[in-house]
PLY file of the C-alpha trace (Angstrom):
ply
format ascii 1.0
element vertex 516
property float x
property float y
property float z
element edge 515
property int vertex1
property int vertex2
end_header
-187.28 123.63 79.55
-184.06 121.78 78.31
-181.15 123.07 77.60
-181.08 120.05 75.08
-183.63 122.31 72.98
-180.62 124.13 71.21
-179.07 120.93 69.29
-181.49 121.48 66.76
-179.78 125.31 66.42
-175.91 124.32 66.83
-175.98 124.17 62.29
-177.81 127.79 62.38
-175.37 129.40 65.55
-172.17 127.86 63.45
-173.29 129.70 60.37
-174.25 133.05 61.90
-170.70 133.34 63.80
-169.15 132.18 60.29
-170.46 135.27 59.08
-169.18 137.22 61.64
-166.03 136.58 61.85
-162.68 136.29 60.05
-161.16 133.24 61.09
-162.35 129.45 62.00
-160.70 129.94 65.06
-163.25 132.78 65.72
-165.84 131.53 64.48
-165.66 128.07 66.56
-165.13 130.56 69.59
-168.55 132.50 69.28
-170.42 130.17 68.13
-169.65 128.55 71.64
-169.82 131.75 73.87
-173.23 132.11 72.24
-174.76 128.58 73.16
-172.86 128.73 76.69
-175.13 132.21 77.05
-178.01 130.61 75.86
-177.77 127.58 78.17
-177.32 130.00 81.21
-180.16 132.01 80.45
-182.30 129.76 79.38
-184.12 128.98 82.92
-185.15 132.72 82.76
-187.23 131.82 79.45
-190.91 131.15 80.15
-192.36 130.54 77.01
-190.65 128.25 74.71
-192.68 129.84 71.58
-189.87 132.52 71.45
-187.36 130.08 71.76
-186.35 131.65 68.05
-186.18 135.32 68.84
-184.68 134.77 71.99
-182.01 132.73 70.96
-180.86 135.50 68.20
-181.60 138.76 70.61
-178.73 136.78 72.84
-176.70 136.05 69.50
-176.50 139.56 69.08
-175.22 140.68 72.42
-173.13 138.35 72.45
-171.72 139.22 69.15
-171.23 142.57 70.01
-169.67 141.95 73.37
-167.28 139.66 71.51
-166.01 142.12 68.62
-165.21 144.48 71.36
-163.03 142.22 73.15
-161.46 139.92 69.87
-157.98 140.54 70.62
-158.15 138.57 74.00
-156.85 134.95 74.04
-160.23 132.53 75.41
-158.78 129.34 74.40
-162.05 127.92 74.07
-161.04 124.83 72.40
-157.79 123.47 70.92
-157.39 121.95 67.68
-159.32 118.13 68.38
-160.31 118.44 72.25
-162.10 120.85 73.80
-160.21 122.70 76.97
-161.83 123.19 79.94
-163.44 126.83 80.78
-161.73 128.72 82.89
-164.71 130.85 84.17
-167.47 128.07 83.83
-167.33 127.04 87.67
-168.88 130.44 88.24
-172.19 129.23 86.48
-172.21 125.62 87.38
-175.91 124.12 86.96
-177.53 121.19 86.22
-176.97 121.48 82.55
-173.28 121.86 82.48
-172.86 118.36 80.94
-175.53 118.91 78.26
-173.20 122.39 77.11
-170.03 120.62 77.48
-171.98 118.17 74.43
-173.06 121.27 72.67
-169.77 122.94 72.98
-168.31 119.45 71.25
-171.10 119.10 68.70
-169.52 122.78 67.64
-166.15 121.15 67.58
-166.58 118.10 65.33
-168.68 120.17 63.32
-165.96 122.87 62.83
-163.82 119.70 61.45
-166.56 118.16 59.55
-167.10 121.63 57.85
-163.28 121.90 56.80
-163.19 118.32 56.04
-166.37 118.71 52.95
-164.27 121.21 51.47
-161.62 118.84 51.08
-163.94 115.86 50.38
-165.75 117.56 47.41
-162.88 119.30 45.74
-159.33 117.21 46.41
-161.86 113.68 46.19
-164.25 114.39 43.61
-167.40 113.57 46.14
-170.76 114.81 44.74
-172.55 116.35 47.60
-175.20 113.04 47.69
-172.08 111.37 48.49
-170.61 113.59 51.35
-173.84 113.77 53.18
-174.24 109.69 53.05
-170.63 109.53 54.49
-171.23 112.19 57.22
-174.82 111.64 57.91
-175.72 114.74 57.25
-178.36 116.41 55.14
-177.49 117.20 51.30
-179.04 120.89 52.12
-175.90 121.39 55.28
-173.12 120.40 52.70
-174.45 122.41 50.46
-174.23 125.38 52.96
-171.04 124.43 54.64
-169.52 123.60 50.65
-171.21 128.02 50.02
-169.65 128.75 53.43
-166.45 127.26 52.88
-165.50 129.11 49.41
-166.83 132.55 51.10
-164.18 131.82 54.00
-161.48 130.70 51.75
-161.70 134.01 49.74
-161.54 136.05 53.36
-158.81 134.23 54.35
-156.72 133.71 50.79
-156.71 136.76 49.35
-153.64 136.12 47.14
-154.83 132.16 46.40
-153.22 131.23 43.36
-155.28 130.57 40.47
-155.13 126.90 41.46
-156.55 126.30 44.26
-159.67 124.06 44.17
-158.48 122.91 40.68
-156.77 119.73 41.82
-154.45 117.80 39.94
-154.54 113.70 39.63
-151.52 112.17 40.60
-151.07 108.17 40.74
-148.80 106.87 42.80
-146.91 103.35 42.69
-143.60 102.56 44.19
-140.45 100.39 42.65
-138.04 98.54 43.95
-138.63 95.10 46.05
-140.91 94.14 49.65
-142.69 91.95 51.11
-146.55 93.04 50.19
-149.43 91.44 48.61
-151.41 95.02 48.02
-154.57 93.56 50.11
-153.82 92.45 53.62
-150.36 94.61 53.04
-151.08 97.21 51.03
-148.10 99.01 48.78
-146.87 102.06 50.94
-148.25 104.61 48.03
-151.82 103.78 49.61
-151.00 106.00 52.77
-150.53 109.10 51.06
-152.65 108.60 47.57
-155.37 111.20 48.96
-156.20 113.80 46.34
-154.26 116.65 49.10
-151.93 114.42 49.42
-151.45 114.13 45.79
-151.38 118.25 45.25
-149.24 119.09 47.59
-146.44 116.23 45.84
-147.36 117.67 42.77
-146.96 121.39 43.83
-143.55 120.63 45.53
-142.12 118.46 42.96
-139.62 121.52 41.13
-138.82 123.72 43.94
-139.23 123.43 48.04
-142.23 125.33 49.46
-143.42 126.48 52.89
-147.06 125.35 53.75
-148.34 128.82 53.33
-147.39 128.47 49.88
-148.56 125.23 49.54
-151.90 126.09 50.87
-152.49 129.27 48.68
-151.88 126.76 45.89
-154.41 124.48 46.86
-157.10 126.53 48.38
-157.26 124.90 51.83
-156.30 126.15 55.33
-153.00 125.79 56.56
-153.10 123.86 59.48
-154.97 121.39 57.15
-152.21 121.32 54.56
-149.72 120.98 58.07
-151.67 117.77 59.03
-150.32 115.80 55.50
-146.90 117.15 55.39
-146.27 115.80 58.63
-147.86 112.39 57.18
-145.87 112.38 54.12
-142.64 113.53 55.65
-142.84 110.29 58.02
-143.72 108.22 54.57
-140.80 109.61 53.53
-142.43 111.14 50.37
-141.11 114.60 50.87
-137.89 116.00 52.64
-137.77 118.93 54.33
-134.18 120.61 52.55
-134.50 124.11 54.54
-135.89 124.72 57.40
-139.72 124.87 56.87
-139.55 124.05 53.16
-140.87 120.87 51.68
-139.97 118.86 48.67
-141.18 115.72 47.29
-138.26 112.62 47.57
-139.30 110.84 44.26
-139.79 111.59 40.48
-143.36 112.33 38.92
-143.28 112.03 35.04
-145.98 114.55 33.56
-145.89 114.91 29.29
-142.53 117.23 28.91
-140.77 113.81 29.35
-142.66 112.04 27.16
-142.17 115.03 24.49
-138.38 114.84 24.62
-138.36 111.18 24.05
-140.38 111.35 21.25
-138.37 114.16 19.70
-134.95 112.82 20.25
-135.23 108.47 21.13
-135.61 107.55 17.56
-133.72 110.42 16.31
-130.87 108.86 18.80
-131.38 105.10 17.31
-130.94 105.56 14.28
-127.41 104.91 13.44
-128.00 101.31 14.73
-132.14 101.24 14.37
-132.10 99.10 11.37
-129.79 96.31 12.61
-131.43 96.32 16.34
-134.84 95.68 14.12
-133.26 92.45 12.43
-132.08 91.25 15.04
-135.06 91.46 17.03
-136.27 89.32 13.63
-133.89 86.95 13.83
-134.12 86.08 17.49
-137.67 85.97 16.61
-137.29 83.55 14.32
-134.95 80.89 15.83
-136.65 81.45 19.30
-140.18 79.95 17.58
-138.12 76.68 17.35
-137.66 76.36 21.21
-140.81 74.26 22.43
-141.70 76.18 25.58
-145.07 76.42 26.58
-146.23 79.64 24.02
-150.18 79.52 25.55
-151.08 79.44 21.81
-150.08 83.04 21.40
-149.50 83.59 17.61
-145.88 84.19 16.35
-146.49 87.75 15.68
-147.74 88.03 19.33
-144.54 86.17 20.86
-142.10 88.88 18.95
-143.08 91.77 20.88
-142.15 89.09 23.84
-138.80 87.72 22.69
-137.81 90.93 21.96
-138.17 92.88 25.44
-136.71 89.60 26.69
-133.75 89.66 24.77
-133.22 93.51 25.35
-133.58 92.42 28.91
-131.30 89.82 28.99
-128.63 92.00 27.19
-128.64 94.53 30.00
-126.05 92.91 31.44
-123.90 95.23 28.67
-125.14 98.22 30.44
-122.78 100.61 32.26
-125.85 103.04 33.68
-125.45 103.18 37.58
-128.13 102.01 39.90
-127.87 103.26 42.74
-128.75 101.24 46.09
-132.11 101.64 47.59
-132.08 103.29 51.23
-134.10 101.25 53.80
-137.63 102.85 54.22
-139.49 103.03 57.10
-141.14 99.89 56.64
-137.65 98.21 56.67
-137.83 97.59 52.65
-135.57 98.87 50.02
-138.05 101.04 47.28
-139.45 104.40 46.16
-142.41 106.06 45.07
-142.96 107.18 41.42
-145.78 109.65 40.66
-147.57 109.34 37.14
-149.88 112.53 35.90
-149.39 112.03 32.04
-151.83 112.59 29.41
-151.24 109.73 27.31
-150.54 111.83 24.26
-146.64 111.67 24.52
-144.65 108.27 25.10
-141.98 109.14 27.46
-139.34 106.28 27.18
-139.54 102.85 29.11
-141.03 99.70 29.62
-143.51 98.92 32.83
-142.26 96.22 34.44
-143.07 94.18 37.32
-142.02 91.13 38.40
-143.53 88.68 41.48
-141.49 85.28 42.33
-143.12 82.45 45.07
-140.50 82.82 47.23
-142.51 83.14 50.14
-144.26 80.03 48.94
-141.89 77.40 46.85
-139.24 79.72 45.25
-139.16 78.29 41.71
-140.73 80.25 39.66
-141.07 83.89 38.63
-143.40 86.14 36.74
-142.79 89.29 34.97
-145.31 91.68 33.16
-144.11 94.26 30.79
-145.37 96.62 29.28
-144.47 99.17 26.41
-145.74 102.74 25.53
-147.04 103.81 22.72
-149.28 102.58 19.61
-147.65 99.11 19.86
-150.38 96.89 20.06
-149.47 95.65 23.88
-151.43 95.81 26.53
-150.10 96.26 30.53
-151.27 93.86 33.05
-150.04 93.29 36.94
-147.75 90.96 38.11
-149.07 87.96 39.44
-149.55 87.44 43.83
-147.33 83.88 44.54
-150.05 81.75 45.17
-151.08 82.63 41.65
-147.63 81.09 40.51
-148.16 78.08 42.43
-151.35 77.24 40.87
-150.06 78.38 37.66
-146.72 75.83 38.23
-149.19 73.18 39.64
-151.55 73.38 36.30
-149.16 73.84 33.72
-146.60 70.62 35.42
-149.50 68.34 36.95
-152.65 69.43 35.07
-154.15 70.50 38.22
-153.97 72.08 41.93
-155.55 72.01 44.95
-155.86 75.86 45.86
-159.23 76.04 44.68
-159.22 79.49 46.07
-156.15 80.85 44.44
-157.56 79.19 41.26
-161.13 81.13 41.41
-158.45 84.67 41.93
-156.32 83.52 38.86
-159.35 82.79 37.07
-160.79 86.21 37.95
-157.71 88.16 37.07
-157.21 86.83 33.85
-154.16 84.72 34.23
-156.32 81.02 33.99
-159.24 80.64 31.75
-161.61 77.66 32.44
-162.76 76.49 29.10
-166.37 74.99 28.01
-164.47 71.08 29.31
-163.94 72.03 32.63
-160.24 71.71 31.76
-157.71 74.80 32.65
-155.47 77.46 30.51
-152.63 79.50 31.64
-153.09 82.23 29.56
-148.84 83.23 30.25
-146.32 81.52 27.96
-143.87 79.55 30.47
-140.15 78.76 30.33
-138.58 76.38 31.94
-134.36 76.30 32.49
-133.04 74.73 29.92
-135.58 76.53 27.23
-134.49 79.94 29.14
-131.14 79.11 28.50
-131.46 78.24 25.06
-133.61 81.59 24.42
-130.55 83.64 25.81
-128.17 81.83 24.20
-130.44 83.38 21.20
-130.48 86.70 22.31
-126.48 86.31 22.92
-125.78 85.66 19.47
-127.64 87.97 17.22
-127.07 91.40 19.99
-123.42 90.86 21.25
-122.06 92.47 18.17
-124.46 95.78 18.62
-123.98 96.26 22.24
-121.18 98.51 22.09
-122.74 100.99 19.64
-125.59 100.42 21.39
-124.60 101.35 24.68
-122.77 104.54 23.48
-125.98 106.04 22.12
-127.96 104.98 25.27
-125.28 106.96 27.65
-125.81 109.80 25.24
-129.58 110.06 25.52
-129.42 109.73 28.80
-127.08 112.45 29.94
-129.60 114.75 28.13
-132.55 113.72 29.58
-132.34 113.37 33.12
-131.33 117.28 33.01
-135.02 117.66 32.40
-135.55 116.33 36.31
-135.20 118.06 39.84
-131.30 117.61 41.00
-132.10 116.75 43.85
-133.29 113.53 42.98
-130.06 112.44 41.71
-130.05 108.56 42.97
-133.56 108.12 41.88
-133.25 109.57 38.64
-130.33 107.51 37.42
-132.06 104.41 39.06
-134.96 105.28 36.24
-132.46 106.30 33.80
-131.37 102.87 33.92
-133.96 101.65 31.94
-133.76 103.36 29.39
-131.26 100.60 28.06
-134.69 98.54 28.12
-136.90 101.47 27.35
-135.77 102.11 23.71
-137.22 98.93 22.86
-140.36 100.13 21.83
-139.15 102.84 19.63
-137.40 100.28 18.08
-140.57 97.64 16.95
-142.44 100.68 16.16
-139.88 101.41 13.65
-140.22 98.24 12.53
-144.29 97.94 12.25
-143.97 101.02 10.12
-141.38 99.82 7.51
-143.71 96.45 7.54
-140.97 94.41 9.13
-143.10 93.41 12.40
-146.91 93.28 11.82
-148.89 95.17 14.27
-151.57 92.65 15.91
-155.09 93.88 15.47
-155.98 93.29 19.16
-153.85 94.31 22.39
-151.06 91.82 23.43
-150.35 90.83 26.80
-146.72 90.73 27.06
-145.94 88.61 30.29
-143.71 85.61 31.03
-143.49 82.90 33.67
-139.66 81.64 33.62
-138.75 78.65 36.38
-135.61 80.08 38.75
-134.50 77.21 39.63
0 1
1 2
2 3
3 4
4 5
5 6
6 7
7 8
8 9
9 10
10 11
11 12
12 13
13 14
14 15
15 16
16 17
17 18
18 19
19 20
20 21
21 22
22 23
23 24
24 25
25 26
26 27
27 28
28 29
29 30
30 31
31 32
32 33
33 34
34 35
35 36
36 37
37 38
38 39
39 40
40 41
41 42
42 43
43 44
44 45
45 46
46 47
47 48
48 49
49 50
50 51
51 52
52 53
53 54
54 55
55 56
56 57
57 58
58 59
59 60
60 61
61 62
62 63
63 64
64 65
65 66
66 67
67 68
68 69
69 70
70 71
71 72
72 73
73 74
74 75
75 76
76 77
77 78
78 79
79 80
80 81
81 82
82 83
83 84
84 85
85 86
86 87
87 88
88 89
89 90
90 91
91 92
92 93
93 94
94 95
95 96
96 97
97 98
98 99
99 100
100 101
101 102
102 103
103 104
104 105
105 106
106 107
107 108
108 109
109 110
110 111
111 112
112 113
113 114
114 115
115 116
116 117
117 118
118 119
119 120
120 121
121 122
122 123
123 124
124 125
125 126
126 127
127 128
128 129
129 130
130 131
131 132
132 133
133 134
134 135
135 136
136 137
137 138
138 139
139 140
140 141
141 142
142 143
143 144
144 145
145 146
146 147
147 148
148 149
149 150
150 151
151 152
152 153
153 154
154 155
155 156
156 157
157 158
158 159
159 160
160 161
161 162
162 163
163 164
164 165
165 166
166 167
167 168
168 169
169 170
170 171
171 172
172 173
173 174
174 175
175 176
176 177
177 178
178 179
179 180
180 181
181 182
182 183
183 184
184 185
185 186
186 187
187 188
188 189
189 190
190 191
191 192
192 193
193 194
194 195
195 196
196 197
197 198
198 199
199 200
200 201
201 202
202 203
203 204
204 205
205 206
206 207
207 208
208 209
209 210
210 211
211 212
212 213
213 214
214 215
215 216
216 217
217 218
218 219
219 220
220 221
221 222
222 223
223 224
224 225
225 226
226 227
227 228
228 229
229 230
230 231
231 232
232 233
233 234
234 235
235 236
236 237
237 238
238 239
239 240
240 241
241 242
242 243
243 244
244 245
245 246
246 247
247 248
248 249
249 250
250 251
251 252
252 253
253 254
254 255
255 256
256 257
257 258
258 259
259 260
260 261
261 262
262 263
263 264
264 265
265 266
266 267
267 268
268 269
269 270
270 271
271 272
272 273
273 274
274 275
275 276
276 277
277 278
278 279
279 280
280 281
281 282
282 283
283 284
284 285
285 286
286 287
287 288
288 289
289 290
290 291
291 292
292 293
293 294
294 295
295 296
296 297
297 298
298 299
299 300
300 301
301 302
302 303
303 304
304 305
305 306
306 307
307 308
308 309
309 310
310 311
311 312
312 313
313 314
314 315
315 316
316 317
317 318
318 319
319 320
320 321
321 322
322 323
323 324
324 325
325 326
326 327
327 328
328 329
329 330
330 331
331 332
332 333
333 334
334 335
335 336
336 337
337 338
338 339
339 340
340 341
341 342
342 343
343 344
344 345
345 346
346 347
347 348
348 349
349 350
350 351
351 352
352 353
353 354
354 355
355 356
356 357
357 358
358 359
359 360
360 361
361 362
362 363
363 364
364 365
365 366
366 367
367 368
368 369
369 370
370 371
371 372
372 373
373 374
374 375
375 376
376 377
377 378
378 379
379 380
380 381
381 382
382 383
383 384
384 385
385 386
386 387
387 388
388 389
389 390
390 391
391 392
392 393
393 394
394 395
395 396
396 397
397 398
398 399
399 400
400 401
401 402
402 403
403 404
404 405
405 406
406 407
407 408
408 409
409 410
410 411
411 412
412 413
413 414
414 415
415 416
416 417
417 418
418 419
419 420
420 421
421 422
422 423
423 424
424 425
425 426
426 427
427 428
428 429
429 430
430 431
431 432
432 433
433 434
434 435
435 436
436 437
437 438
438 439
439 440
440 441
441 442
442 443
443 444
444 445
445 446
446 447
447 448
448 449
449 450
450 451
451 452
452 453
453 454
454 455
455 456
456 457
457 458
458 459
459 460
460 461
461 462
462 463
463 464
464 465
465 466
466 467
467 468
468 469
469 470
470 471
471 472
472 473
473 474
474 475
475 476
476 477
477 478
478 479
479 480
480 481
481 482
482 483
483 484
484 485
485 486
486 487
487 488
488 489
489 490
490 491
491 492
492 493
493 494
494 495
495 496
496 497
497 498
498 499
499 500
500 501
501 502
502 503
503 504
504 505
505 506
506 507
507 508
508 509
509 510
510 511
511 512
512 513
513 514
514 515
């Protein structure tokens, strides 16, 4: 008889030293002493019909044998490879090989059983899903899933009230590199795993140790250990005391959003009513500049010329921004972690902007987009190739990149109408109609930027007491635009005095400007 008999037991052996012990550690330990028993003694059995009450009459002894002597040190296997016995050579046989693949099998399945916890909780799997991505059945998640809360509550008796109640965290980063989010993905995809994304969270107001960490989110330590170390090399937490981890960039959750919507207007609105007409005014002379306005209504364009001529007026601003550091990757830029309802609108204006440099280096294109019940609607910046074919259609009519087309196309950016003919869908400046725009902007906001700029310096000293002080550079790098950020508070003062007209469908607010 084979000692290859007992694969179909290693599941059943796993689960019986589970219950008999108080640690994986153990567990992973007798579950092994038991097969190595088994595969010894297994010449001695004659008739393989009492395989099954053979195998657990040896469980037993063994189990007993074991409590009596837990407290001595058997290294049986370290944390991913398996050490060698140091007693084996005593019972060398034949089948030695076939229990060094058992004694594995026990290994990976030790990981695969702490890994299912993590996979159904921290990643939302269903257990249909786990056991397609293992290979497993659904009926051994399901027990591992039963086994793994019972061990949690031996091992965490003072878990927080948290733990297996993750959070949802996104993750971006700002600030400038050289990434196209496919072939180089943006560095947030390295550590945008659900644990990941607690243990950010959970760290975010004061340092913790990874005890505390892990009584927070219900999973072993030493798994907790494994993605600090990962996101202390992304540089997404510091370690400020020794053994104490906090996270190295700002997460907005709704208390920001709630003290911009109590005080931002409340701020404005000594100078609310002139910043509205001159948003108008702007408005109105800008219509007159005959840049390409991809038939995008007047009412449309406003909520465009004026985060434009906000922008361009930045240039008034006396808020610091501080200098990136280099990351690892050799690029200058930091995380930001989002976890807001979406029942508060914390001040600010998404913005992202792409330029073909790596390509032709002429023109740019910026997406913004503003918070709020504002009628505008957020979209990603373009890749460069997208540009090109954008410059090559709107200047020639057509391109040759028939495969940056068909991603254009798909994204939204080109339509390609019933004709066969194409449509940017992005109004496009060129220089001289740039110039003429801020020329615009010049004129009707030069007068208000000193009152302006006062009450923005005011807000701002306020709010970024609300963050953790040890994020000092990157707070006042995204305090900085708040200068930009108030825009919105200021059109939706002026939709709801019935000076701007709120468009019944979402507007894309986005803009392709030529550099040079």
């Amino acid at each position: 008889m084979t000692a290859k008999i007992l694969e179909a037991y290693i599941d059943r052996i796993y689960g019986y030293a589970i219950n008999r012990t108080f640690s994986r550690d153990e567990a992973d330990e007798l579950s092994q002493e038991i097969l190595f028993t088994a595969v010894k003694e297994l010449p001695k059995l004659r008739d393989e019909n009492k395989l099954d009450a053979w195998l657990w009459g040896i469980a037993s002894n063994v189990t007993k044998t074991f409590k009596r002597y837990m407290g001595k040190q058997r290294a049986m296997y370290s944390y991913d490879a398996i050490e060698e016995l140091s007693y084996e050579d005593e019972y060398f046989n034949e089948d030695e090989e076939i229990y060094d693949s058992l004694r594995t099998k026990i290994a990976m399945m030790s990981a695969i059983y702490r890994d299912i916890i993590v996979l159904h909780y921290y990643d939302g799997l269903s257990v249909k899903r786990i056991a397609e991505n293992l290979n497993i059945p659904e009926g051994t998640v399901t027990w591992r899933l039963s086994e793994g809360r019972k061990k949690l509550k031996k091992e965490y008796n003072e878990m927080n009230e948290t733990a297996l109640h993750p959070v949802k965290l996104h993750i971006d980063i700002y600030g400038s590199g050289d990434y196209n989010g496919k072939t180089i993905p943006f560095p947030s995809a390295y550590i945008n795993d659900a644990l990941s994304q607690n243990i950010l969270y959970y760290c975010y107001e004061k340092p913790l140790n990874v005890e505390e960490v892990s009584k927070l989110c219900g999973v072993p330590a030493y798994y907790v250990e494994e993605r600090i170390n990962n996101l202390v090399k992304r540089e997404a937490l510091i370690e400020p005391t020794k053994g104490k981890y906090q996270t190295a960039f700002v997460i907005y959750s709704d208390k920001y959003g709630i003290f911009c919507e109590e005080n931002a207007e409340k701020a404005l609105l000594p100078i609310i009513d002139r910043m509205v007409n001159a948003f108008k005014k702007i408005s109105d002379e800008a219509k007159d500049i005959d840049f390409y306005k991809a038939e995008k209504t007047e009412d449309e364009l406003l909520y465009l010329y004026a985060v434009m001529a906000l922008g361009y007026a930045t240039k008034y601003s006396s808020l610091p921004f501080p200098d990136f550091d280099i990351k690892y990757d050799g690029n200058r830029w930091n995380y930001i972690g989002l976890m807001e309802s979406g029942k508060h609108q914390r001040i600010g204006i998404s913005m992202q902007k792409s330029a073909n440099l790596g390509s032709r280096g002429v023109y740019s294109h910026t997406s913004y987009g503003m918070r709020g019940a504002l009628g505008t609607h957020f979209r990603k910046m373009m890749y460069d190739n997208y540009i090109n074919v954008c410059e090559d259609l709107l200047s020639k009519g057509k391109t040759e990149d028939i495969d940056s087309l068909s991603g254009a196309i798909k994204d939204g950016y080109i339509i390609k109408r019933d004709d066969g003919s194409f449509f940017v869908t992005v109004p496009a400046f060129n220089i001289e109609q740039i110039r003429k725009f801020d020329e615009i902007a010049e004129k009707h906001l030069h007068p208000l930027m000193k009152d302006y700029c006062k009450i923005v310096n005011d807000f701002v000293s306020e709010y970024k007491k609300l963050f953790p002080k040890h994020l000092g550079d990157d707070v006042m790098r995204l305090c900085q635009g708040v200068f930009l950020g108030m825009c919105p508070y200021i059109i939706a003062y002026g939709q709801r005095n019935g000076i701007f007209t709120k468009p019944s469908d979402p507007v894309i607010c986005d803009v392709i400007i030529q550099e040079k």
